[in-house]
N, C-alpha and C positions, 0 to 999 in steps of 0.2 A: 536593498533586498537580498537577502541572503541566495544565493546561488546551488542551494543542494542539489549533486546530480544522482540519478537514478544507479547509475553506476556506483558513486560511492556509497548511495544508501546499503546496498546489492551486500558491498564488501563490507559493510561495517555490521550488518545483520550477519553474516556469515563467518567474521568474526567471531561475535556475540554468543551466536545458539549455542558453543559448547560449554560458555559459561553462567548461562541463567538457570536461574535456581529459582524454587520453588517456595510457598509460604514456609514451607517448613524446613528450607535451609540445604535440601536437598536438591541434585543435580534436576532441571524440568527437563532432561531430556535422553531418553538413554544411548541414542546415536548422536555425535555431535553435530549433524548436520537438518537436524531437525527432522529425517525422513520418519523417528519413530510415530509420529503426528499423520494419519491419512488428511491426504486432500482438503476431506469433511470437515476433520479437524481442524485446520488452518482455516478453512472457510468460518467456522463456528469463533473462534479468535475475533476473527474480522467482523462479523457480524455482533460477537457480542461488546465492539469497540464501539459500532454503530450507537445501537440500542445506547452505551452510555452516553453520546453524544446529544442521541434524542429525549434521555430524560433530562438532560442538563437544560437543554431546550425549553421543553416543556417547562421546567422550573421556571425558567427564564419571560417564558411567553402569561404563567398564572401569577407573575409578582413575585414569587419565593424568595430569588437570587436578583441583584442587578445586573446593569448589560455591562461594567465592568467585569464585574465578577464573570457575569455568564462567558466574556470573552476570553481571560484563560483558563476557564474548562473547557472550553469549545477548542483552543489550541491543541490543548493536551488532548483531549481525546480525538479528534481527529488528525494529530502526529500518531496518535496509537494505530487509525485506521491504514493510514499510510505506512506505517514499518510493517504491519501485518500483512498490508497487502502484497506487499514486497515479499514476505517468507513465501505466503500462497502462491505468487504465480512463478517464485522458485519450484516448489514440491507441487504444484496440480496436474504435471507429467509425469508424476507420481505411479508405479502400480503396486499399491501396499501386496494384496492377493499374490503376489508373483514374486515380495522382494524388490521390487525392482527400483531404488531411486534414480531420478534423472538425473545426471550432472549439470546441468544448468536455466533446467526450465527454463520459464518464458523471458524476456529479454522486454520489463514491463514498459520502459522510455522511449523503445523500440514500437512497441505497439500500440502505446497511445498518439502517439507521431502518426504510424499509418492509418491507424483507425480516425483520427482528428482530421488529418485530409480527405480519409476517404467518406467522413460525411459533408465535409467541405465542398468536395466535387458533387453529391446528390444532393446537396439542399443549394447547389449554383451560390456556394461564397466565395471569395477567391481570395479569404484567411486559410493560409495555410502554415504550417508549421516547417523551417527549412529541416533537413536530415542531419545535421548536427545536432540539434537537439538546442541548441541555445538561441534559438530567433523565430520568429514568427514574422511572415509579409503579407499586403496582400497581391495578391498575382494582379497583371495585366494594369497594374497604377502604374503611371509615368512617374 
């Protein structure tokens, strides 16, 4: 199982944004750091990675496609939801109105870690995620 860490996703999008271009060949971004894209914008990306996920879906679920087939669309378009979501919770500290980019937004490996324990402790599981980021245990097993 391939090992991608959030980290290196981080650096290789940030990388990337100053040289992705557009259908028409041109620069997609006039800052190279993606901040010319509001918040909304990135959300709208993410969201519309979604949607093609779910019409692949759908194809998938009325016969159109098989479940090989449907299987890498469904890769692909949800690798898309996952790099975008990574730009997004870079720039959602965003304040376009002001200028203002974040230098490193949200820290997303980070936060899913805390957030994944802290419904771990409210729903009484004791899967939790260690803070390196590369293990999971459950608590209180011998």
């Amino acid at each position: 199982m391939n090992q991608l860490s959030f980290e290196t996703l981080r650096e290789a999008n940030i990388a990337r944004l100053p040289q992705f271009k557009n259908k028409n060949g041109g620069l997609a971004h006039k800052k190279a750091d993606g901040s010319d894209w509001t918040p909304a914008q990135w959300l709208q990306a993410v969201m519309g990675e979604l949607g093609e996920y779910a019409n692949e879906r759908k194809k998938f679920e009325r016969g159109d496609i098989t479940w090989d087939e449907f299987r890498i669309k469904a890769e692909k378009e949800l690798a898309d939801v996952a790099t975008y979501l990574d730009i997004l919770a870079r720039r959602c500290l965003d304040i376009p109105e002001k200028e203002y980019a974040h230098p490193i937004g949200i820290d997303l490996g980070q936060a899913i870690t805390d957030k994944f324990n802290e419904v771990s402790k409210r729903v009484d599981s004791g899967i939790v995620i260690d803070y390196d980021g590369l293990t999971w245990y459950a608590s209180g097993e011998d």
